[in-house]
C-alpha positions as MATLAB code, in Angstrom:
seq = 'XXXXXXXXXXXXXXXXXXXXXXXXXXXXXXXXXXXXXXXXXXXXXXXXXXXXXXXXXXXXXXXXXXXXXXXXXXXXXXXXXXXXXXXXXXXXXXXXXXXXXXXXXXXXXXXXXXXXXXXXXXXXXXXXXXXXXXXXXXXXXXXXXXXXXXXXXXXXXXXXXXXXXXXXXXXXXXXXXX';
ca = [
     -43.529  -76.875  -12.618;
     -43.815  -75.219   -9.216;
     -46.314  -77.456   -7.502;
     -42.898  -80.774   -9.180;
     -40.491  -78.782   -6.878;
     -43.439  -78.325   -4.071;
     -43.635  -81.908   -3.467;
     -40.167  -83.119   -4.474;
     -38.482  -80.445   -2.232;
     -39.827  -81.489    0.954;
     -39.284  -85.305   -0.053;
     -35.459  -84.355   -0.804;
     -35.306  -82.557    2.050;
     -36.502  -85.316    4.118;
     -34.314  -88.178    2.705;
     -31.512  -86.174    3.731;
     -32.717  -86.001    7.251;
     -33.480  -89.618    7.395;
     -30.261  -90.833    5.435;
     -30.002  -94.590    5.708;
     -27.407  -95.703    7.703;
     -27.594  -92.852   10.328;
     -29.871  -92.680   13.053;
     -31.460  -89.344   12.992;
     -30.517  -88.747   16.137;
     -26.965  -88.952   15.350;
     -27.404  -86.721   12.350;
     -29.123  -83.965   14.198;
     -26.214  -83.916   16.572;
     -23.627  -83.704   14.108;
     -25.535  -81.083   11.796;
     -25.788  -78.875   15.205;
     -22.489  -79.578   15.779;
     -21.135  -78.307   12.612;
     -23.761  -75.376   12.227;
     -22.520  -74.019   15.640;
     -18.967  -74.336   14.581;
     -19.656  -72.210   11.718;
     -21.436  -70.110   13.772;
     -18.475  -69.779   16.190;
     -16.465  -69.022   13.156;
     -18.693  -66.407   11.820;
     -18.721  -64.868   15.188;
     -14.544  -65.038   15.732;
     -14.789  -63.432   12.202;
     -17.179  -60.744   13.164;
     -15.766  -60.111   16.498;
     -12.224  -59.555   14.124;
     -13.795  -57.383   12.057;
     -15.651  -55.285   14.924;
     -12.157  -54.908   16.628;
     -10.473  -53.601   12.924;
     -13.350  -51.269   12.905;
     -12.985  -49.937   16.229;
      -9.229  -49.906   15.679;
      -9.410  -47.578   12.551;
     -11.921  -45.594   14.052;
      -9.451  -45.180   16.572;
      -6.641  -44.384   14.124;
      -9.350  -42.316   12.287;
     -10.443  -39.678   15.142;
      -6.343  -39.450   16.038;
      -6.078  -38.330   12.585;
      -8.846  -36.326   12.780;
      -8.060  -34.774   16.156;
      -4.029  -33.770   14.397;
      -5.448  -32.854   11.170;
      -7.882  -30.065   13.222;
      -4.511  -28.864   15.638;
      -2.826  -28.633   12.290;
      -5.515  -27.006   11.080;
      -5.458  -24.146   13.909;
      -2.022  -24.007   13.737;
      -2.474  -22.874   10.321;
      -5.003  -20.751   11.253;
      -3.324  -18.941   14.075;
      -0.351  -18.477   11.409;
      -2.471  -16.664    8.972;
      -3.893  -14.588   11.756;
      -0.477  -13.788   12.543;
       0.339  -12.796    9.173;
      -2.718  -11.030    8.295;
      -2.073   -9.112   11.398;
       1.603   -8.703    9.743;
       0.199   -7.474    6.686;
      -2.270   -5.142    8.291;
       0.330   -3.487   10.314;
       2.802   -2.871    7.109;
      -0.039   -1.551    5.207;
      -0.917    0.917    7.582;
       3.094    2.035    7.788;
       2.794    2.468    3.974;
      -0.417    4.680    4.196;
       1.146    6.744    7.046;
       4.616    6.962    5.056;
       2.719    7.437    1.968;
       0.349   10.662    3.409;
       4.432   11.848    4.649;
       5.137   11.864    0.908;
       2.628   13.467   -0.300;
       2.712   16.052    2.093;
       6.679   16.980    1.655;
       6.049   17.097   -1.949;
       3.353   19.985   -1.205;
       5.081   22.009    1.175;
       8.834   21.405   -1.875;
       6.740   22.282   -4.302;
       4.941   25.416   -2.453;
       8.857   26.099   -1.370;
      10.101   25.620   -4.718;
       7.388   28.075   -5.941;
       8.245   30.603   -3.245;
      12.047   30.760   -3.976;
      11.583   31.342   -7.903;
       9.042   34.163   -7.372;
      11.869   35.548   -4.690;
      14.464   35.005   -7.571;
      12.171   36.557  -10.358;
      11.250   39.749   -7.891;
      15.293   39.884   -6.899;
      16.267   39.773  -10.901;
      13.804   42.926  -11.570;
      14.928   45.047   -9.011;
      18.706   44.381   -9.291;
      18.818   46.662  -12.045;
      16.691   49.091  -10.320;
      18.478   48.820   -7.026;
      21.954   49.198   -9.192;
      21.011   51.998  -10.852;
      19.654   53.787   -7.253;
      23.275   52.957   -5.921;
      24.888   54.329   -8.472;
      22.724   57.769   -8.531;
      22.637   57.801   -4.246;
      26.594   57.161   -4.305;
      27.777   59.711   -6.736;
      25.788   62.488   -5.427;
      27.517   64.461   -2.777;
      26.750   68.194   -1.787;
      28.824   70.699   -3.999;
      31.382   72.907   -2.752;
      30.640   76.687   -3.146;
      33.483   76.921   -5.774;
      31.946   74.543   -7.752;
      28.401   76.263   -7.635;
      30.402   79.567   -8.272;
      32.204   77.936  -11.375;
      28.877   76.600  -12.786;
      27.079   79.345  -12.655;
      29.233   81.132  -14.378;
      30.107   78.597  -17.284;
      26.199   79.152  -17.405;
      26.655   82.754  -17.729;
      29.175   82.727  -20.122;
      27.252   80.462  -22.166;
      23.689   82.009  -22.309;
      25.512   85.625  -22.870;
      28.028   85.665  -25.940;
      30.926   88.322  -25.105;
      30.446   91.988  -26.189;
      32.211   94.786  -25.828;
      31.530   96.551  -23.139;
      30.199  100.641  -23.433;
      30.381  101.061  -19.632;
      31.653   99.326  -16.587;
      28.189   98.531  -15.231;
      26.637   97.003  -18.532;
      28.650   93.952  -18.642;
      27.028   93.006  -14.684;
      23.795   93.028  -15.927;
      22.291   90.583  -18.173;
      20.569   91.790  -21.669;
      16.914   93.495  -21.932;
      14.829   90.884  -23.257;
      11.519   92.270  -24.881;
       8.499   90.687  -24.127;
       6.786   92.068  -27.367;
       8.774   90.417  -29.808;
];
């Protein structure tokens, strides 16, 4: 089968070269002539389509070159922001560590006042009862010291009657052997 199309190929191919009312001349002019007009075509067509590529390349690396300024845009924003951020986290810390540090000196102050109040409410009394001693104590008059002693005299010696003048002065014999 190959070596029927190696011989009738070339004798098709021929005949069609040679045609029959055509002088091959004339043939070979008008074959050129349409080959390079399909050429020319191919070429317009190419040219077309080198000038749509160059074109969206164009329109391609615009939107590149935005997309990348958008992008640093962006970029510069959330710098901005995380800078933002950073700041108001640190103001939290700092008011935080204020906090924290007012509830340690309230809560030493709160301590301090109720051990004041405890130590006041324990010596009130004390301190009342002082003021009350300190304020009734005044020095006594000599007719009081006279009348006390003898209430105290009249008291330790019951009243007798009296053999002589100078018995009643003195106070009783008290024996020590008893």
């Amino acid at each position: 089968m190959k070596q029927f199309f190696g011989v009738m190929l070339p004798l098709l191919l021929g005949s069609f070269l040679c045609g029959c009312s055509q002088h091959p001349d004339e043939r070979l002019a008008e074959l050129t002539q349409q080959v390079t007009q399909e050429q020319a075509t191919q070429n317009e067509r190419v040219a077309e389509a080198n000038r749509l590529v160059a074109q969206s390349h164009e329109h391609l690396l615009e939107a590149d070159a935005q997309s990348r300024t958008e992008l640093i845009a962006l970029q510069q924003d959330l710098r901005a922001d995380q800078v933002d951020v950073q700041h108001q986290r640190d103001q939290l810390e700092a008011e935080r560590r204020d906090i924290a540090s007012e509830r340690r000196t309230d809560s030493a102050t709160g301590q301090g006042f109720v051990a004041l109040a405890l130590i006041i409410a324990c010596l009130a009394p004390l301190v009342l009862a002082a003021a009350s001693l300190f304020g009734q104590y005044t020095e006594p008059t000599e007719g009081e010291v006279c009348s006390v002693l003898l209430e105290e005299l009249r008291a330790a010696d019951p009243p007798r009657l009296a053999d002589s003048p100078d018995s009643a002065a003195l106070p009783p014999a008290h024996n020590d052997d008893q």
